[in-house]
C-alpha positions as a printed NumPy array, in Angstrom:
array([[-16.64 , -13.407,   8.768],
       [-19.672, -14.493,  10.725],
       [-17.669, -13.635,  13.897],
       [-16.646, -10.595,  13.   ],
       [-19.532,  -9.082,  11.449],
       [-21.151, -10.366,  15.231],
       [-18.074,  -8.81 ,  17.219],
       [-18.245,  -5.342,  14.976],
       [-22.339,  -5.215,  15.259],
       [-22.032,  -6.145,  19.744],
       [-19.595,  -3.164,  19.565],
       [-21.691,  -0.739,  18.   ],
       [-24.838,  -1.949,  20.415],
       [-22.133,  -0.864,  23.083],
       [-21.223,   2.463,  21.77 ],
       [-25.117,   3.873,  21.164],
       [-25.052,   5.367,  24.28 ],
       [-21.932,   7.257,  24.141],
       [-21.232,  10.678,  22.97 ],
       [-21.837,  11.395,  19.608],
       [-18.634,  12.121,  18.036],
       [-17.11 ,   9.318,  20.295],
       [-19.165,   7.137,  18.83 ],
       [-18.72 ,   7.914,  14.919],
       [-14.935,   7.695,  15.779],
       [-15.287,   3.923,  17.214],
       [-17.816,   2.987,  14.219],
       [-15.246,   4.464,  11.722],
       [-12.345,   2.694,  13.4  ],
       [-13.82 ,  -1.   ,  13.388],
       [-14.176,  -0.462,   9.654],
       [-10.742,   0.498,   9.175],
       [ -9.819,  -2.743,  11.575],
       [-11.931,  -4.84 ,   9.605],
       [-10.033,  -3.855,   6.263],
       [ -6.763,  -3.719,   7.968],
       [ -7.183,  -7.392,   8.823],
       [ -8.24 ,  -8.482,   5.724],
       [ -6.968,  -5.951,   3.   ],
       [ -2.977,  -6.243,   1.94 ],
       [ -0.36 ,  -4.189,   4.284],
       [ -0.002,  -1.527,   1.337],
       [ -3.286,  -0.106,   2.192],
       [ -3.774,   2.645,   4.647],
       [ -6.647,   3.914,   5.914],
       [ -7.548,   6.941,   8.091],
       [-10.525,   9.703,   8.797],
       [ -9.653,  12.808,   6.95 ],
       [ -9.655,  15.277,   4.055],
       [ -8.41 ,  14.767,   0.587],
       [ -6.502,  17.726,  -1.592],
       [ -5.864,  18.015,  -4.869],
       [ -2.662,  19.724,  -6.222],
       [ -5.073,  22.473,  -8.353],
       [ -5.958,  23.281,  -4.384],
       [ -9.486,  21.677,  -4.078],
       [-10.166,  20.39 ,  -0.939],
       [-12.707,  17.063,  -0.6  ],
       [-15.273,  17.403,   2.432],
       [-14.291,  15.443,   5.406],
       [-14.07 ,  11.626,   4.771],
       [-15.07 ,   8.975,   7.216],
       [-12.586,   6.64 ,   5.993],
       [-10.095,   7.103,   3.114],
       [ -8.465,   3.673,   1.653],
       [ -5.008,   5.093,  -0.143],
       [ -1.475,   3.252,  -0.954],
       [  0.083,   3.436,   2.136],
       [  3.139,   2.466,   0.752],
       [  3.569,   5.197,  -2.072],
       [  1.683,   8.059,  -0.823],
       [  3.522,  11.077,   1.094],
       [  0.847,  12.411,   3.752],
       [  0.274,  15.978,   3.126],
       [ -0.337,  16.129,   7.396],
       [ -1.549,  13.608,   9.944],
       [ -2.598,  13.523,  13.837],
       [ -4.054,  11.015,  15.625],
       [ -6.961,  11.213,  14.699],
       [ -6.469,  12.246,  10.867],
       [ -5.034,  12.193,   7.721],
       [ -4.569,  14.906,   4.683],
       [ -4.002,  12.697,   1.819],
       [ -2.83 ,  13.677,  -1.829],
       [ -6.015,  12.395,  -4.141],
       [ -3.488,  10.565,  -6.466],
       [ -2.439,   8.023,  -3.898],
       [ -6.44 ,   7.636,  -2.819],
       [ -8.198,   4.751,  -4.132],
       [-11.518,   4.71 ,  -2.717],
       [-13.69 ,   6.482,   0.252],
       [-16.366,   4.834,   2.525],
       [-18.776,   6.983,   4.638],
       [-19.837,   4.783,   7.671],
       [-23.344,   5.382,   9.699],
       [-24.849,   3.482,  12.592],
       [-28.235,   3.655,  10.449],
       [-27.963,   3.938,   6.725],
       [-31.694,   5.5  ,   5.901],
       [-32.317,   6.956,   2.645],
       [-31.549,  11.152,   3.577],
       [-28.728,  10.117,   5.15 ],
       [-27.46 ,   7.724,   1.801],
       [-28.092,  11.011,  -0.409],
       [-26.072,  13.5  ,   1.671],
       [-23.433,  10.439,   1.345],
       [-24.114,  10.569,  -2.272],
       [-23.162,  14.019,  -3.34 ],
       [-20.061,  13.82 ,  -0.579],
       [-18.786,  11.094,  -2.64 ],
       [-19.944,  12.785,  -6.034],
       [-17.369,  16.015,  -4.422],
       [-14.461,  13.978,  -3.66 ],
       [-14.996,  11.646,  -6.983],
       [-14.551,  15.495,  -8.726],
       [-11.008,  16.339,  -7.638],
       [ -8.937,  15.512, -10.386],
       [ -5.4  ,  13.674, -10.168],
       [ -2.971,  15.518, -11.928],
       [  0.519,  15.197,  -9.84 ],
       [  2.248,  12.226, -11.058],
       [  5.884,  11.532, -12.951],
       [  5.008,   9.98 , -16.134],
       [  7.394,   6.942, -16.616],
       [ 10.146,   6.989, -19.539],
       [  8.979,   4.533, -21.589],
       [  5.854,   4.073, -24.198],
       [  3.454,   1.839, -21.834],
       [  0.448,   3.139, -20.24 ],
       [ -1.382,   1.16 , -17.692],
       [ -5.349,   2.318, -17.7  ],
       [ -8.31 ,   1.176, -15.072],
       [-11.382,   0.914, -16.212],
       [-13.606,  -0.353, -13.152],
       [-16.764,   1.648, -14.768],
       [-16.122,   1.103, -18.043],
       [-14.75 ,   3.765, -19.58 ],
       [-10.592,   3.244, -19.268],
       [ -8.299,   6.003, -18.019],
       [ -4.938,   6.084, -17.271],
       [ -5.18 ,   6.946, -12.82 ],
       [ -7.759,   4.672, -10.829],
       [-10.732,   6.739,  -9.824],
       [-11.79 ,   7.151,  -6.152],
       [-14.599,   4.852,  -5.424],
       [-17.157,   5.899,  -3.174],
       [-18.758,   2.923,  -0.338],
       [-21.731,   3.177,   2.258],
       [-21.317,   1.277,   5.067],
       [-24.149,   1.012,   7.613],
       [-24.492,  -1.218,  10.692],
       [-28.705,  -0.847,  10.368],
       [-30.742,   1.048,   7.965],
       [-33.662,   0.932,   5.689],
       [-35.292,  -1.825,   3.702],
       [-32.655,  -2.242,   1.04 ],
       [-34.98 ,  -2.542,  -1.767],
       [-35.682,   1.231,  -0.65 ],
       [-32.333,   1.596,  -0.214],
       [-31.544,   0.386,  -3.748],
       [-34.76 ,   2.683,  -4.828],
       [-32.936,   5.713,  -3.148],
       [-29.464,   4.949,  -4.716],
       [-31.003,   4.82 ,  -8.566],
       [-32.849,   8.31 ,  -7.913],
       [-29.676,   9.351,  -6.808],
       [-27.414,   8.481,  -9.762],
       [-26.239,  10.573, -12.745],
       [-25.31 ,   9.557, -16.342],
       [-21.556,   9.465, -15.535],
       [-21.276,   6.15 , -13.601],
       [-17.709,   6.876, -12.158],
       [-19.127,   9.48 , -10.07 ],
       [-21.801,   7.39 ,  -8.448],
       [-21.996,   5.299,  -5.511],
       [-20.099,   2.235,  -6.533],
       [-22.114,   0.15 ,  -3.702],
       [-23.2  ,  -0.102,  -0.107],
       [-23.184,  -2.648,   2.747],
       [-25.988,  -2.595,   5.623],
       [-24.735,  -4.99 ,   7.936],
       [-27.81 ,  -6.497,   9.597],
       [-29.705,  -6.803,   6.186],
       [-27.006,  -7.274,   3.383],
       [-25.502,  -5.12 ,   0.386],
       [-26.274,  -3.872,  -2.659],
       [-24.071,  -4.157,  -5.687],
       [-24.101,  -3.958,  -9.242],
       [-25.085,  -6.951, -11.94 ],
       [-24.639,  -7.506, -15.756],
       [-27.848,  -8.462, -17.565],
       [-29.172, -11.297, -16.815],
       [-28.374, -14.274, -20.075],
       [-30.972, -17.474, -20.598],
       [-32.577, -16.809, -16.62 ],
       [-29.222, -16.594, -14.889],
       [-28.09 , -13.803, -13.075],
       [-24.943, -11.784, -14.782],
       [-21.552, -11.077, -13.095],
       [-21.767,  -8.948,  -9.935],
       [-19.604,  -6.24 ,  -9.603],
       [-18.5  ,  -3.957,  -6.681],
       [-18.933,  -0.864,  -9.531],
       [-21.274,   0.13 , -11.617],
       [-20.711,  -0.12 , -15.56 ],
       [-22.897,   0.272, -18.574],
       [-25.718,  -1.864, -18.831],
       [-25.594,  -2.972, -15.345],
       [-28.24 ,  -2.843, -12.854],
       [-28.778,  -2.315,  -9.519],
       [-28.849,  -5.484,  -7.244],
       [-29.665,  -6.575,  -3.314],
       [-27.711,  -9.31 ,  -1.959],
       [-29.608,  -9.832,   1.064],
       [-28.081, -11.573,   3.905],
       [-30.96 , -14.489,   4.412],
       [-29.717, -17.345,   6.091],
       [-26.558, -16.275,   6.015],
       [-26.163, -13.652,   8.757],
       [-24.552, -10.978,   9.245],
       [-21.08 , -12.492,   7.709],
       [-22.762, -12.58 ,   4.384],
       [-22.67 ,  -8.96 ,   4.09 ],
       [-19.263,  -8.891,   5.05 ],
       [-18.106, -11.404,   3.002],
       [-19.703,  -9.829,  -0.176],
       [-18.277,  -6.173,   0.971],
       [-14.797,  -7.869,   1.201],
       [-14.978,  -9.855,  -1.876],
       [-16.42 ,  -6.621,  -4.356],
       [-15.434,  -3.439,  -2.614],
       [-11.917,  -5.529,  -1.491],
       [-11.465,  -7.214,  -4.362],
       [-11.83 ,  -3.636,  -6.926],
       [ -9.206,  -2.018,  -4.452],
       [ -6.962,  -4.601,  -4.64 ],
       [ -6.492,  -3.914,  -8.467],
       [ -6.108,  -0.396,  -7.914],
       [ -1.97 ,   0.821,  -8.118],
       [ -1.095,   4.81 ,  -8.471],
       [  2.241,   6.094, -10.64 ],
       [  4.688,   7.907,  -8.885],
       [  3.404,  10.838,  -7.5  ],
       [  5.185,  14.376,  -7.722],
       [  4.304,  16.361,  -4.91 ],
       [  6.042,  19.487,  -6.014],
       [  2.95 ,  19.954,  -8.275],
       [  1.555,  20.602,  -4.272],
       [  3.797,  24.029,  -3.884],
       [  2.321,  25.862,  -7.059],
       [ -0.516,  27.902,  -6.436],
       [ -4.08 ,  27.048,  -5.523],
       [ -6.232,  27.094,  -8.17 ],
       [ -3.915,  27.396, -10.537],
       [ -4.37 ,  23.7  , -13.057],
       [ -0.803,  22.083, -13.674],
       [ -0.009,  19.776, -16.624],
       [  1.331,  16.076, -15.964],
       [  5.263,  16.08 , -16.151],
       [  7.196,  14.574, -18.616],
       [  9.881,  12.574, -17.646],
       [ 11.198,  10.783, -14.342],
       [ 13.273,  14.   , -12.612]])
């Protein structure tokens, strides 16, 4: 991780000077590299825009994680994806400096593309439901989770400051957490019990709070490591149902009830 982190941080010193949009591409596409090294092969992951079969359409997405393997691409190109939000598992908006304007505009991105509901699946014939419940609160599809991945930025106790002004009551539509590269990430703990620290989590959940894991003596591979093991290790439990994507030829706007039945 330590090598990698180093590689991914030399190659962003090496794109500063390039054109803008050249840039964002490259930083975009060594996080997708990084996760498509380490993440299983079911996972795609591409720059894009996420639509929901009621016809919403997400702002554009610097990197959308979805299931690779049972999601039919609504369109693609080279350089991006359209991707059903029922097959979409999480989003993370990348930055070469992660300040604290630049983690609120993130904020209510994510907030927008944690609102489009999923609504086109086949419900199975039999009685068992499977429900997520990475916040808390289960419900039958995984919810999008939202990342911020930086390669510099702010203090992240001002970081962490900036995220808590930012968040609303409903914790599923928050930033779930963020990774500065060169300082370390900030995640989410249960209370702590007799002095110890509680769980860390890569999601936020009632009664959990805030918390910096900064990289110390560890380097830059400690904040890759803990993105990996929290952000990697929620999307690794994420799975979608069979998705109907003739729920996509209805008309926009128009809200469609889940199917019964497998035909």
């Amino acid at each position: 991780m330590q090598a990698r982190a180093e590689r991914m941080f030399a190659q962003f010193e090496g794109i500063k000077r390039k054109h803008r949009g050249e840039a964002g591409r490259r930083r975009e596409d060594d996080v997708r590299d990084f996760l498509r090294s380490f993440l299983p092969e079911r996972f795609g992951g591409g720059t894009g825009e996420i639509v929901a079969s009621n016809g919403s359409v997400s702002p554009q997405a610097d990197l959308i994680v979805y299931d690779r393997l049972e999601t039919p691409l609504l369109d693609r190109s080279e350089s991006s994806v359209v991707v059903p939000v029922e097959g979409v598992y999480g989003v993370i908006e990348v930055a070469s400096r992660l300040d604290v304007t630049k983690l609120k505009e993130d904020a209510e991105k994510i907030r927008a593309i944690k609102a489009l509901e999923k609504q086109a699946y086949w419900r199975p014939n039999d009685d068992i439901v499977k429900t997520y419940a990475p916040h808390g609160a289960p419900q039958e599809a995984w919810p999008v989770l939202g990342f911020c991945f930086g390669y510099e930025g702010n203090e992240l106790d001002n970081l962490r400051a900036a995220l808590s002004q930012a968040d609303i009551g409903d914790l599923a539509m928050n930033i779930d957490m963020l990774c500065v590269l060169d300082q370390g990430c900030i995640a989410n703990a249960d209370p702590d019990v007799d002095g110890q620290r509680g769980q860390i989590s890569g999601a936020p959940s009632p009664g959990t709070r805030r918390l910096v894991i900064s990289n110390d003596g560890a380097g830059m591979g400690g904040a890759l490591m803990f993105f990996y093991l929290l952000a990697g290790g929620l999307l690794m439990q994420a799975r979608t149902a069979p998705i109907n994507m003739a729920r996509y030829l209805g008309r926009p706007g128009k809200p469609r009830e889940r199917d019964e039945g497998g035909g």
